[in-house]
C-alpha positions in Angstrom: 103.2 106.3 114.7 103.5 103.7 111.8 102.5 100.5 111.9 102.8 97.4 110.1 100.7 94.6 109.0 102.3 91.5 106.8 99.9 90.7 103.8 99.4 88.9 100.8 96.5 90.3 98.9 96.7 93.5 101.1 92.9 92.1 101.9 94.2 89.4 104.5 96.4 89.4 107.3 99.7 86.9 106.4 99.7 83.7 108.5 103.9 83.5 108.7 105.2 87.3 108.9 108.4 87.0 107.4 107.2 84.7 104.5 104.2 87.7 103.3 104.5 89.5 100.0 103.9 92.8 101.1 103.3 95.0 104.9 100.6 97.2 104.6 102.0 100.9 106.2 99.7 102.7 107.9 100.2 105.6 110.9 98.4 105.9 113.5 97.2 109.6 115.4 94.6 110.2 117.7 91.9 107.4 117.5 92.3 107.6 113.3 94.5 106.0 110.5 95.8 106.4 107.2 97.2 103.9 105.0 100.7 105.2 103.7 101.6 102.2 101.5 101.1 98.6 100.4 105.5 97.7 100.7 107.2 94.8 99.4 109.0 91.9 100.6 112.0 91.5 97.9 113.7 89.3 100.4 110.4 86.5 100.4 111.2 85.7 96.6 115.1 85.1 96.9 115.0 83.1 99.9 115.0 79.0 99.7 112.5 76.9 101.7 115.4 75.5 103.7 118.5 77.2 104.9 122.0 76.7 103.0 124.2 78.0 105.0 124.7 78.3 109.0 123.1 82.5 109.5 120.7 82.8 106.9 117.5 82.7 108.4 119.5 85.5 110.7 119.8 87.6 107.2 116.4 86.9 105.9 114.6 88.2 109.3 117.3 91.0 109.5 116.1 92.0 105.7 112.3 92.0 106.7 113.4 94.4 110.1 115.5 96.5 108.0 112.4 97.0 105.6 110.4 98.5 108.2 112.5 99.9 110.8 110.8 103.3 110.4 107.4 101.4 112.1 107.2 101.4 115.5 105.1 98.2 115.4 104.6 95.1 113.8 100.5 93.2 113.7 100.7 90.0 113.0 99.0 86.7 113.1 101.8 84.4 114.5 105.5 85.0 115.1 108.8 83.1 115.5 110.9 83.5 118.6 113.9 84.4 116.6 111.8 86.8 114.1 110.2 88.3 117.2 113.9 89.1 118.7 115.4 90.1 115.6 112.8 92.9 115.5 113.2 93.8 119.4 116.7 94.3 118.4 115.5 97.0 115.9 113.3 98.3 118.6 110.2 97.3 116.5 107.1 96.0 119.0 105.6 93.3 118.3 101.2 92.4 118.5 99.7 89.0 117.6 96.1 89.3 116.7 93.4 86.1 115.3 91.8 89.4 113.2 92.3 88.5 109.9 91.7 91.4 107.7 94.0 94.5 107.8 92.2 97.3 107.9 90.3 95.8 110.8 93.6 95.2 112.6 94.5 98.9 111.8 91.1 100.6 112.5 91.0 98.4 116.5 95.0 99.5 116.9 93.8 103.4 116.3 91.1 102.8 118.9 93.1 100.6 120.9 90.9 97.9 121.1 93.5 95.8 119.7 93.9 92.7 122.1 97.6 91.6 121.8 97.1 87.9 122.3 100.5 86.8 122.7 100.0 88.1 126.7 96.9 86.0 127.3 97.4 84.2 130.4 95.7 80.9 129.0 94.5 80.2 132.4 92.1 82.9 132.2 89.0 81.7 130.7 86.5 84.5 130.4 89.2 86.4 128.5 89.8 83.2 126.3 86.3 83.0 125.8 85.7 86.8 124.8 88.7 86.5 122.9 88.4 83.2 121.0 84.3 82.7 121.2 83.9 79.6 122.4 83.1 78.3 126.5 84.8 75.3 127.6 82.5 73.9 130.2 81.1 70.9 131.3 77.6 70.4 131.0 77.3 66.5 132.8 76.5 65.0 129.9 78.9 61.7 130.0 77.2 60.5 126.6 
């Protein structure tokens, strides 16, 4: 299966998926990886900060789909609602992770110990805390 993984530096996971430079390729087998390609984003440097005309975020998100619609899944840090649907629609899954280095993200996919944190029920706080490292508790101290 391929995966993909917006980047910048092909070091760092993207913050914003559709705004990254590149998607690192890799496919996934069996509990290993290999990393296919570092691809670009053409569609990143032609595309104004704002919107100029009613659709064309809906063109911008469809380019970034249409660049990987032969991976089955899509890592990222943090996604839009309409991004997200726009590659639903393309039958692309999407994973948000807090891991901030790719092959990190790939090597915990192929093992899948890859926690997709967009399902996190925020009222469960021992998986918050395994999750995001810190314990919110009171300790009495009103000082």
């Amino acid at each position: 299966m391929k995966i993909a993984i917006p980047t910048d530096d092909g070091v760092h996971v993207s913050p914003r998926l559709w705004r990254a430079s590149h998607f690192m390729i890799a496919t996934v087998e069996s509990g290993s990886f290999s990393i296919l390609e570092l691809r670009e984003n053409k569609s990143v440097r032609r595309v104004p900060a704002r919107p100029v005309r009613p659709g064309f975020r809906d063109d911008r998100y469809t380019a970034v789909a249409n660049l990987l619609s032969d991976c089955r899944v899509v890592i990222a840090s943090s996604i839009g609602s309409a991004m997200r649907n726009t590659l639903f629609r393309w039958n692309i899954d999407v994973i948000i992770t807090s891991e901030y280095l790719v092959d990190r993200v790939i090597a915990l996919f192929a093992l899948a110990l890859l926690i997709d944190e967009s399902k996190i029920d925020p009222e469960d706080e021992e998986l918050a805390e395994v999750v995001y490292g810190h314990l919110d508790f009171d300790d009495g101290f009103d000082g």
